[in-house]
mmCIF file as gemmi writes it, N, C-alpha and C atoms, coordinates in Angstrom:
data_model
loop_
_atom_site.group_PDB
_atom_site.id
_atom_site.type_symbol
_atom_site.label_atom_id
_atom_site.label_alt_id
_atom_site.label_comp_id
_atom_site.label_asym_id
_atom_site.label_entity_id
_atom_site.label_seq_id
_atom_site.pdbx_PDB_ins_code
_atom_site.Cartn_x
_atom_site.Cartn_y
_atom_site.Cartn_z
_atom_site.occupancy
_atom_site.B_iso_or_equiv
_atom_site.pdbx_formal_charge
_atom_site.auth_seq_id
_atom_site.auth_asym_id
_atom_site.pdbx_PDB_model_num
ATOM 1 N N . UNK Axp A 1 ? -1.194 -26.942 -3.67 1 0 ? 1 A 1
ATOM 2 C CA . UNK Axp A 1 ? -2.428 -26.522 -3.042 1 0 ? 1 A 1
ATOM 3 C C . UNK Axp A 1 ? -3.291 -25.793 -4.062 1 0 ? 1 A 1
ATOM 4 N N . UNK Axp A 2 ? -4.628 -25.707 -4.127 1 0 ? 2 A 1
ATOM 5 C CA . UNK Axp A 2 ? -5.603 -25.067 -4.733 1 0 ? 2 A 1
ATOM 6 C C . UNK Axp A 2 ? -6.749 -25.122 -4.379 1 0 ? 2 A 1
ATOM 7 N N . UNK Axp A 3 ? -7.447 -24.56 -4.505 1 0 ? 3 A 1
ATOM 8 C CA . UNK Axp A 3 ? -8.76 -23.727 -3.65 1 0 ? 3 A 1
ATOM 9 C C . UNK Axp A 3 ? -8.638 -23.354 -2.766 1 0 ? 3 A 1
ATOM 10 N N . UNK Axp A 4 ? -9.527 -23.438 -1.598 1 0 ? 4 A 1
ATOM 11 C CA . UNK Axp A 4 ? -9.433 -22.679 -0.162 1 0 ? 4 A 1
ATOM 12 C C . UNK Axp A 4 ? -8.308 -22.848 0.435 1 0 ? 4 A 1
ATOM 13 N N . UNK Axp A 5 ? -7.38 -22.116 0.437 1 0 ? 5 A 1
ATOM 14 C CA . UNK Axp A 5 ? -6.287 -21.893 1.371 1 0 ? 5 A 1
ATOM 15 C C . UNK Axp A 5 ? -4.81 -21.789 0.527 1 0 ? 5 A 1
ATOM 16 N N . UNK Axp A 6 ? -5.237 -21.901 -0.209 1 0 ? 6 A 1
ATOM 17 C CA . UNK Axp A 6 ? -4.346 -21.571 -1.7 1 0 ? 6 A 1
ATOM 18 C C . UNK Axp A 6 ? -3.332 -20.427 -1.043 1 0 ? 6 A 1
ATOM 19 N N . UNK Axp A 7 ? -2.12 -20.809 -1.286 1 0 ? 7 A 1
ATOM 20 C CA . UNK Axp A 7 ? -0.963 -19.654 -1.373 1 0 ? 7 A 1
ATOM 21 C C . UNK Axp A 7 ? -1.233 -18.284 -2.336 1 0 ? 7 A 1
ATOM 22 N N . UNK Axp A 8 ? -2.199 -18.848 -3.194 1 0 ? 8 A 1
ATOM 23 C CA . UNK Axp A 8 ? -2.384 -17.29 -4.119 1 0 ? 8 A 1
ATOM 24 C C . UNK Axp A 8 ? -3.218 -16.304 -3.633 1 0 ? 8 A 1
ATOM 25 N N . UNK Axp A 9 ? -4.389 -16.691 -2.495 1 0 ? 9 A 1
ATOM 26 C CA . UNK Axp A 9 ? -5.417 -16.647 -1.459 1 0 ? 9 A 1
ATOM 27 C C . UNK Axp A 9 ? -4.514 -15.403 -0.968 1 0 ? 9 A 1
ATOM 28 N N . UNK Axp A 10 ? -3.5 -15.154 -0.629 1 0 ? 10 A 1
ATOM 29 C CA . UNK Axp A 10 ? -3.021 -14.341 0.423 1 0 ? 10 A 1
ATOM 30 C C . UNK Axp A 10 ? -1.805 -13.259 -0.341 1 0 ? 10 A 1
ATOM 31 N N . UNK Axp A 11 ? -1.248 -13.816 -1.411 1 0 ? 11 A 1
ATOM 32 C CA . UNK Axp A 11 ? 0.023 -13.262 -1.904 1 0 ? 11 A 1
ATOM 33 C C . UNK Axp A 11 ? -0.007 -11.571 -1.977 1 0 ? 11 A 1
ATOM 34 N N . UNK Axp A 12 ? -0.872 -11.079 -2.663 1 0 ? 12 A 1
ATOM 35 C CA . UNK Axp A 12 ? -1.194 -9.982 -2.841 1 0 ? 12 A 1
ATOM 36 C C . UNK Axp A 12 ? -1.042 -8.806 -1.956 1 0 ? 12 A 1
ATOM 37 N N . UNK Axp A 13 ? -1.54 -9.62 -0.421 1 0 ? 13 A 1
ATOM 38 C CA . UNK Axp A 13 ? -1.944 -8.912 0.845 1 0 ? 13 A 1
ATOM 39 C C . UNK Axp A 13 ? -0.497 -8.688 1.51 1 0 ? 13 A 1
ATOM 40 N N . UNK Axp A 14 ? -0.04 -9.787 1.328 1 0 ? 14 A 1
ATOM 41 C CA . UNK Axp A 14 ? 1.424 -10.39 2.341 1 0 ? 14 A 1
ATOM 42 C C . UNK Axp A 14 ? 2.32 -9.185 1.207 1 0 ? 14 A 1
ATOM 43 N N . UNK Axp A 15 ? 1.775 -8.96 -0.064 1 0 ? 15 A 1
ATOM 44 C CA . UNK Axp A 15 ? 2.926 -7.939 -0.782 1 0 ? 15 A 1
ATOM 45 C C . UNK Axp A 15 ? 2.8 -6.676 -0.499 1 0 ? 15 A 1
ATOM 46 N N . UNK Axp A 16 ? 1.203 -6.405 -0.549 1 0 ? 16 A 1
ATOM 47 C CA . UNK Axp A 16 ? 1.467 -4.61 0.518 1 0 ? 16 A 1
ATOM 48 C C . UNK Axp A 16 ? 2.1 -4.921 1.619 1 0 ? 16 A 1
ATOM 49 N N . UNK Axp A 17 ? 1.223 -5.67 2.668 1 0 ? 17 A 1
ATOM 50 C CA . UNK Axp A 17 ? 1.808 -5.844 4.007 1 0 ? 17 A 1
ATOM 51 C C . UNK Axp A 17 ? 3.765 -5.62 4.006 1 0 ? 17 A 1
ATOM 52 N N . UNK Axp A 18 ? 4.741 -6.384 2.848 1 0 ? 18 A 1
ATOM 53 C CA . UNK Axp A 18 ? 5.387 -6.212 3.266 1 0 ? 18 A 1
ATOM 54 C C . UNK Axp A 18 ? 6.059 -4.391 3.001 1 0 ? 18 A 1
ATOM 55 N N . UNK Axp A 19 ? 5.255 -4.012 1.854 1 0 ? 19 A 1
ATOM 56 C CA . UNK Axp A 19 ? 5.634 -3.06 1.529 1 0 ? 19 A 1
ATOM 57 C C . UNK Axp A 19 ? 5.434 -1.648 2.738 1 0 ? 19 A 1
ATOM 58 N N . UNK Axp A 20 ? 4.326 -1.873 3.378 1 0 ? 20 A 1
ATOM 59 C CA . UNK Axp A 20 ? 3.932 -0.861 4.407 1 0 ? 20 A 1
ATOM 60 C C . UNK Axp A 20 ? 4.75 -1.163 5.8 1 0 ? 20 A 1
ATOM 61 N N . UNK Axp A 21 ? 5.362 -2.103 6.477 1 0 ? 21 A 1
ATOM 62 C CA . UNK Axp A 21 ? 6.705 -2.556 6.582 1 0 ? 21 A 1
ATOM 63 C C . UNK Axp A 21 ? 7.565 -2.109 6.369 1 0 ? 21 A 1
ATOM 64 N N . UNK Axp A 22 ? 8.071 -2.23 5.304 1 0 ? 22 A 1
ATOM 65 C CA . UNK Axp A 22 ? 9.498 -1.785 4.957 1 0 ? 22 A 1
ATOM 66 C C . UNK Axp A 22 ? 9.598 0.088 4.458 1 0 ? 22 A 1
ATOM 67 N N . UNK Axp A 23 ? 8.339 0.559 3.891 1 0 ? 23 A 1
ATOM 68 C CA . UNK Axp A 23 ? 8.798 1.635 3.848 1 0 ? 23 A 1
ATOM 69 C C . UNK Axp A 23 ? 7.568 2.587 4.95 1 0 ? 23 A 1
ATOM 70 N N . UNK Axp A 24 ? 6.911 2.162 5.993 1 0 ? 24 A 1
ATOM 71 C CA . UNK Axp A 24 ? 6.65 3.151 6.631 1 0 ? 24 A 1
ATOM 72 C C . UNK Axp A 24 ? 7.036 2.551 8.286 1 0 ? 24 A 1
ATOM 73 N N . UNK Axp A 25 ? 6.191 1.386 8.686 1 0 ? 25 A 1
ATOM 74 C CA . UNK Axp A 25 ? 6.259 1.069 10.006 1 0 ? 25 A 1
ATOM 75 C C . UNK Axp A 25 ? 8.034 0.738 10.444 1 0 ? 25 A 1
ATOM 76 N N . UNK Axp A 26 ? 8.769 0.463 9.564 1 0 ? 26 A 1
ATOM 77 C CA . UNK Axp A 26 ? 10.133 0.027 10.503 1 0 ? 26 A 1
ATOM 78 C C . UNK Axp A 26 ? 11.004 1.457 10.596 1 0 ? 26 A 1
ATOM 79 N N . UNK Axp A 27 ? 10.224 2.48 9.81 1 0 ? 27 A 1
ATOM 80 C CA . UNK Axp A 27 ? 10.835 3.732 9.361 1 0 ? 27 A 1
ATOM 81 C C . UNK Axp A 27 ? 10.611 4.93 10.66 1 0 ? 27 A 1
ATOM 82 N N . UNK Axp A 28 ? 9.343 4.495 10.986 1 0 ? 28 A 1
ATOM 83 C CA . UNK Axp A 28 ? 8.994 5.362 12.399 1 0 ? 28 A 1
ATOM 84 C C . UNK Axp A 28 ? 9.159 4.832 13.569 1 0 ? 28 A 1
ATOM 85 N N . UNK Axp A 29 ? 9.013 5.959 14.977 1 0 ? 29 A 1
ATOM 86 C CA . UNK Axp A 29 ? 9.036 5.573 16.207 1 0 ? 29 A 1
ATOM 87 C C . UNK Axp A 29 ? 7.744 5.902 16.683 1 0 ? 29 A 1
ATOM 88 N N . UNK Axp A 30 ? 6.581 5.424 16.33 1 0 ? 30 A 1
ATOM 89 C CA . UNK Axp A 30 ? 5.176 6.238 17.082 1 0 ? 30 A 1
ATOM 90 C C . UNK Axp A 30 ? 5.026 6.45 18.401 1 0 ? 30 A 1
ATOM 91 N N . UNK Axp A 31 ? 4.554 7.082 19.013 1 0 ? 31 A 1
ATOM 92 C CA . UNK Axp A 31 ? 4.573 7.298 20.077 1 0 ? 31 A 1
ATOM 93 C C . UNK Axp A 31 ? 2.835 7.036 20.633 1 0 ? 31 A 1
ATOM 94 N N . UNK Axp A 32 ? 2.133 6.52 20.064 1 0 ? 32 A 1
ATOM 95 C CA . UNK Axp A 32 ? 1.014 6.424 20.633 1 0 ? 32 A 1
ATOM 96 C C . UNK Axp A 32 ? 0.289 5.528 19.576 1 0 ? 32 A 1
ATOM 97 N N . UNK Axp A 33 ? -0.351 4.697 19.613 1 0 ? 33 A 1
ATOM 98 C CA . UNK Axp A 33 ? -1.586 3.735 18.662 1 0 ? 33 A 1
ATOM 99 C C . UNK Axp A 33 ? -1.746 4.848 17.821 1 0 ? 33 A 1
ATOM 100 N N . UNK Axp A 34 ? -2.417 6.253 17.987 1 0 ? 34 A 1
ATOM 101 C CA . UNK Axp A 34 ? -3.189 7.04 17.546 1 0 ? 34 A 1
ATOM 102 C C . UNK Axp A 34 ? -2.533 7.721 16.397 1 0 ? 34 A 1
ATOM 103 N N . UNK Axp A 35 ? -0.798 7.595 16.798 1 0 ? 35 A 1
ATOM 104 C CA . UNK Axp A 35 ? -0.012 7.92 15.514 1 0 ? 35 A 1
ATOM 105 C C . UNK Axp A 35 ? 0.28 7.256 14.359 1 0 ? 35 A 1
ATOM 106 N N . UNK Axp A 36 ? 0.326 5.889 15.423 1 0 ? 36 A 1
ATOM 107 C CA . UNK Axp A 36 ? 0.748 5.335 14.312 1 0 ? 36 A 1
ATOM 108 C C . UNK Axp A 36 ? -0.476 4.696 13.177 1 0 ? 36 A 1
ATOM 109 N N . UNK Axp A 37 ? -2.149 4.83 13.722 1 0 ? 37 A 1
ATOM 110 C CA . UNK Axp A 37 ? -2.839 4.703 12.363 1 0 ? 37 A 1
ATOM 111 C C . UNK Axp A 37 ? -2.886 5.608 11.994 1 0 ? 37 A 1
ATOM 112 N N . UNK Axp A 38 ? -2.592 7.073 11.985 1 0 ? 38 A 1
ATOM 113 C CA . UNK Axp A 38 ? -2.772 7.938 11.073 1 0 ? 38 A 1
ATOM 114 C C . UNK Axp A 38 ? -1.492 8.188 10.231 1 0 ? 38 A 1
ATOM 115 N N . UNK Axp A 39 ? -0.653 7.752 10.739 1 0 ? 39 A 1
ATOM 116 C CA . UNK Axp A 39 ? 0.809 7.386 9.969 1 0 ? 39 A 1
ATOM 117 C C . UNK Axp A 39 ? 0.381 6.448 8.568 1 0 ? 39 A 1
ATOM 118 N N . UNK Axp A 40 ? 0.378 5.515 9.402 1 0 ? 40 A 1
ATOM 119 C CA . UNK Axp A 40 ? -0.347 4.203 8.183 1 0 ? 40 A 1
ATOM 120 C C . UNK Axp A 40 ? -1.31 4.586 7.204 1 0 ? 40 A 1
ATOM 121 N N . UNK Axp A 41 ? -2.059 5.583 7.586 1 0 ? 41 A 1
ATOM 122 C CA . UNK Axp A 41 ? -3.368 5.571 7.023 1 0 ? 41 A 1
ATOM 123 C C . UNK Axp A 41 ? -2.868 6.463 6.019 1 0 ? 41 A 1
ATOM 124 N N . UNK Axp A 42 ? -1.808 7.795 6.333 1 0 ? 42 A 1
ATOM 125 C CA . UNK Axp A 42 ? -0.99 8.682 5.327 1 0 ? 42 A 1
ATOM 126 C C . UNK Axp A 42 ? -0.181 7.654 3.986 1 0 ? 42 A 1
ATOM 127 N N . UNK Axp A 43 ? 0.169 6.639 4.522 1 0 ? 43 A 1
ATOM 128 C CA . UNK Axp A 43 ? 1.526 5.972 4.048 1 0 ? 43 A 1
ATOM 129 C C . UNK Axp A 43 ? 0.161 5.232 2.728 1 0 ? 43 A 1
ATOM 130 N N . UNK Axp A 44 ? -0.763 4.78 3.321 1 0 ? 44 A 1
ATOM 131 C CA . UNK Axp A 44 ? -1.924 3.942 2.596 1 0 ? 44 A 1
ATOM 132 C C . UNK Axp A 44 ? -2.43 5.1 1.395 1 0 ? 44 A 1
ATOM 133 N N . UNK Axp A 45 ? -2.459 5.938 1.799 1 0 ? 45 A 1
ATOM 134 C CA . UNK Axp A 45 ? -3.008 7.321 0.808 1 0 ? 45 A 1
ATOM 135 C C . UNK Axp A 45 ? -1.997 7.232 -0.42 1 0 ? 45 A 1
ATOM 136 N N . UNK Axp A 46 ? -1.234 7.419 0.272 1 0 ? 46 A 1
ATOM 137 C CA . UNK Axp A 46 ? 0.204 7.681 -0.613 1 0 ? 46 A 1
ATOM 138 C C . UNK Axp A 46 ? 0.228 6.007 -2.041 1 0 ? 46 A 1
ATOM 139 N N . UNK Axp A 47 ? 0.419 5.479 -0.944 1 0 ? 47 A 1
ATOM 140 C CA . UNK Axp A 47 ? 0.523 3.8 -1.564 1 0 ? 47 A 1
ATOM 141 C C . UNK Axp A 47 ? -0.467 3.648 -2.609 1 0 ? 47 A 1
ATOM 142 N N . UNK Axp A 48 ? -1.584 4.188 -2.612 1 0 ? 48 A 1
ATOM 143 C CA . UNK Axp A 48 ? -2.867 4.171 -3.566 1 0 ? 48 A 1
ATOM 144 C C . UNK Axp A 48 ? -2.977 5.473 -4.233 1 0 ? 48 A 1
ATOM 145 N N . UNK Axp A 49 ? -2.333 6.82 -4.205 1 0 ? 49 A 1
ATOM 146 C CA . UNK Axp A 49 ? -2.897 7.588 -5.153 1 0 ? 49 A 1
ATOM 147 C C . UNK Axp A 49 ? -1.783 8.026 -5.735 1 0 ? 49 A 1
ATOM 148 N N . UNK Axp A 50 ? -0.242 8.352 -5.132 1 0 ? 50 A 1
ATOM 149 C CA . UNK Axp A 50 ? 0.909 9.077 -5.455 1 0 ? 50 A 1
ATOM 150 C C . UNK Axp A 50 ? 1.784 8.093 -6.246 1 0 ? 50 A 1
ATOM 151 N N . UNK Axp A 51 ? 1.897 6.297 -5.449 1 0 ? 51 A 1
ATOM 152 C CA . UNK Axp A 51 ? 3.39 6.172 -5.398 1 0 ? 51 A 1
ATOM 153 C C . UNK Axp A 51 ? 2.775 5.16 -6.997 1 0 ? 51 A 1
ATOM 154 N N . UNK Axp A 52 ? 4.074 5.486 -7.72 1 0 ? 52 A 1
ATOM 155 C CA . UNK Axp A 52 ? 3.57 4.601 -9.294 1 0 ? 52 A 1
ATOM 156 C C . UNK Axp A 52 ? 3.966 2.475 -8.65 1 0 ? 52 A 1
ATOM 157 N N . UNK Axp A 53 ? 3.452 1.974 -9.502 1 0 ? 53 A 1
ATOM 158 C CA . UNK Axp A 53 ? 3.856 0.516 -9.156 1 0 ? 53 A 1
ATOM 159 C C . UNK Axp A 53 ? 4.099 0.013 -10.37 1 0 ? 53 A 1
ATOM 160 N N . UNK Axp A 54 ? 5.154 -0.713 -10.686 1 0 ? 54 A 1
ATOM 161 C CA . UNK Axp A 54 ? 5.876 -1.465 -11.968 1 0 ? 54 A 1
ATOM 162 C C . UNK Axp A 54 ? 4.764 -2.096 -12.632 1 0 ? 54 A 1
ATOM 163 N N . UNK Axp A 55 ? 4.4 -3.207 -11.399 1 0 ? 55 A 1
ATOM 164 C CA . UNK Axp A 55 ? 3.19 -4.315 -11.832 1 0 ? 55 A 1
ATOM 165 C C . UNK Axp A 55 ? 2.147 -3.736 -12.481 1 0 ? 55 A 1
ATOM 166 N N . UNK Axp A 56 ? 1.596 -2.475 -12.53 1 0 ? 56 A 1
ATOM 167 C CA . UNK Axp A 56 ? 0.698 -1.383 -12.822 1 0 ? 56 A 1
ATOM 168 C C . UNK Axp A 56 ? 1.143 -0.668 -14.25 1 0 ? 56 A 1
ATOM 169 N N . UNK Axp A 57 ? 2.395 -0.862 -14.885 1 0 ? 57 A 1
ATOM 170 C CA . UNK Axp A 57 ? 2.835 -0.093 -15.895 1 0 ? 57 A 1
ATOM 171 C C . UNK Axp A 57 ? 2.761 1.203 -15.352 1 0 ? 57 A 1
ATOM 172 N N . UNK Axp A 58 ? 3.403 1.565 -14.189 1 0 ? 58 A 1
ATOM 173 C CA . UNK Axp A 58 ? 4.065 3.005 -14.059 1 0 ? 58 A 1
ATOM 174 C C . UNK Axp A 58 ? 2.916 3.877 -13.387 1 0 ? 58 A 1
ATOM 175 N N . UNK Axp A 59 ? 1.378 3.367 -13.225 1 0 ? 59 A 1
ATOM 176 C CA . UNK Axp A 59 ? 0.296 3.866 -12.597 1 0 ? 59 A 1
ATOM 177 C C . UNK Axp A 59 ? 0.016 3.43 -11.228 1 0 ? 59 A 1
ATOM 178 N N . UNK Axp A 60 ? -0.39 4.224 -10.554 1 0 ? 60 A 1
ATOM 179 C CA . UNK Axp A 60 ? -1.122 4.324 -8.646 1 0 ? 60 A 1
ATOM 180 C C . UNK Axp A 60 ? -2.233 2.913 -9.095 1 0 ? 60 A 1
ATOM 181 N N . UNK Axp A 61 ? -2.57 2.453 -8.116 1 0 ? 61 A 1
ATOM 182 C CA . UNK Axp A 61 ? -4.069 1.773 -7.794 1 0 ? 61 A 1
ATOM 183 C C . UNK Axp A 61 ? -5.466 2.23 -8.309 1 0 ? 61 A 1
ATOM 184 N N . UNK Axp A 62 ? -4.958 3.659 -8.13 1 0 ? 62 A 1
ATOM 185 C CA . UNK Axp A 62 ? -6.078 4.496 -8.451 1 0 ? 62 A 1
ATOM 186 C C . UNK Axp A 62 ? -6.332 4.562 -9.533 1 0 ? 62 A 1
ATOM 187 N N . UNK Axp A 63 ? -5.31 5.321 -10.32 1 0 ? 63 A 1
ATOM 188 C CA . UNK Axp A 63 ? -5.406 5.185 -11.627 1 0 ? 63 A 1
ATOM 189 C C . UNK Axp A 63 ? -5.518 3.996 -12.444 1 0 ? 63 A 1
ATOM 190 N N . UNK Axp A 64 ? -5.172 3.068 -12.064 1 0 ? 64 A 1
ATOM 191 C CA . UNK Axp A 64 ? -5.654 1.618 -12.887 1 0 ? 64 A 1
ATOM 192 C C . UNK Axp A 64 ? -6.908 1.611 -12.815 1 0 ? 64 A 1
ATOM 193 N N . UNK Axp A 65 ? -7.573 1.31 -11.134 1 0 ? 65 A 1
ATOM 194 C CA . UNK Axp A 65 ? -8.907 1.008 -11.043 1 0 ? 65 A 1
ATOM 195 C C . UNK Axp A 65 ? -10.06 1.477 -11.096 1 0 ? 65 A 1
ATOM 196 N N . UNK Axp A 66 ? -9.723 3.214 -10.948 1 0 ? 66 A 1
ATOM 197 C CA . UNK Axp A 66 ? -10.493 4.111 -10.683 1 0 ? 66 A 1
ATOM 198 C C . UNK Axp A 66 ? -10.462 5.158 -11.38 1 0 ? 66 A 1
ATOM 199 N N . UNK Axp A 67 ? -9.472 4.631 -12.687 1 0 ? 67 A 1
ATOM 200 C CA . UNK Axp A 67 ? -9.192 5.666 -13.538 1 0 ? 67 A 1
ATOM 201 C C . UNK Axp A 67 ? -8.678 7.577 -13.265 1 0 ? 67 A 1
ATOM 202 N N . UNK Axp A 68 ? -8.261 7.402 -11.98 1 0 ? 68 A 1
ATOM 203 C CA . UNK Axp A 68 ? -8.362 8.425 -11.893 1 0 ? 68 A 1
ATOM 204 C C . UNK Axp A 68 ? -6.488 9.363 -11.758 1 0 ? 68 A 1
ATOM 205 N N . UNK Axp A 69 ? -7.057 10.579 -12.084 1 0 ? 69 A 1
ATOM 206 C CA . UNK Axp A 69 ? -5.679 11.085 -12.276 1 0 ? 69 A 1
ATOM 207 C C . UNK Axp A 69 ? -4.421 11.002 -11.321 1 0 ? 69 A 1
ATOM 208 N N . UNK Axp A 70 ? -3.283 11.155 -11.257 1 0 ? 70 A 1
ATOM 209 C CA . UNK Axp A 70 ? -2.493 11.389 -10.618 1 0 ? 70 A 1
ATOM 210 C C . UNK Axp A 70 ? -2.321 12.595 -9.316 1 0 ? 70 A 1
ATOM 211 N N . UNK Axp A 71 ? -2.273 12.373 -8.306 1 0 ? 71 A 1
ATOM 212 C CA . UNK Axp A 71 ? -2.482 13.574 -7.591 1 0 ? 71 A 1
ATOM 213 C C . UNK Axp A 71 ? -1.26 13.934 -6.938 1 0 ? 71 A 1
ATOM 214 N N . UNK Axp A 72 ? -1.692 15.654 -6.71 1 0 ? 72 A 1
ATOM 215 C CA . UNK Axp A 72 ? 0.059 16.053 -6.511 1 0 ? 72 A 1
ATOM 216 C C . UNK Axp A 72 ? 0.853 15.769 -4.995 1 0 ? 72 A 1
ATOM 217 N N . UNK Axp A 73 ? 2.316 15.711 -5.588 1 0 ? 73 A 1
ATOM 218 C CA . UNK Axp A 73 ? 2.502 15.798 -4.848 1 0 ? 73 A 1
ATOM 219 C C . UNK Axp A 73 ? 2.637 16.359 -3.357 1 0 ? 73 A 1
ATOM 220 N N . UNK Axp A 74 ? 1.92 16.154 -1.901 1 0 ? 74 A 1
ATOM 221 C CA . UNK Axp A 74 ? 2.189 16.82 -0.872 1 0 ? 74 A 1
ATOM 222 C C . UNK Axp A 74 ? 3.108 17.263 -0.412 1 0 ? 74 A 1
């Protein structure tokens, strides 16, 4: 396959997706919609400014894209 609908089209997404999955949503019990996006939305913070990524050489999202520093830990 190549162009529109391309397996590469999605890979990226399906790799957070599984990552927010496996280390936040199968990890909690929310008790309301309202927890669980602000759960997600913590876990997404984290995922983009704290947690380092291999593929990244050892840097956040942030710091690759946005150059920006490392922030502390909460």
């Amino acid at each position: 396959m190549d162009g529109k609908g391309a397996w590469r089209d999605n890979v990226f997404v399906e790799r957070l997706w599984k990552s927010v999955k496996y280390e936040e949503v199968y990890l909690r019990a929310y008790e309301t919609v309202s927890h669980a996006r602000a759960s997600i939305g913590r876990y997404l913070d984290f995922y983009n400014g704290r947690r380092p990524h291999s593929r990244l050489g050892g840097k956040t999202p942030d710091q690759t894209y946005f150059n920006q520093p490392l922030l502390a830990a909460a």
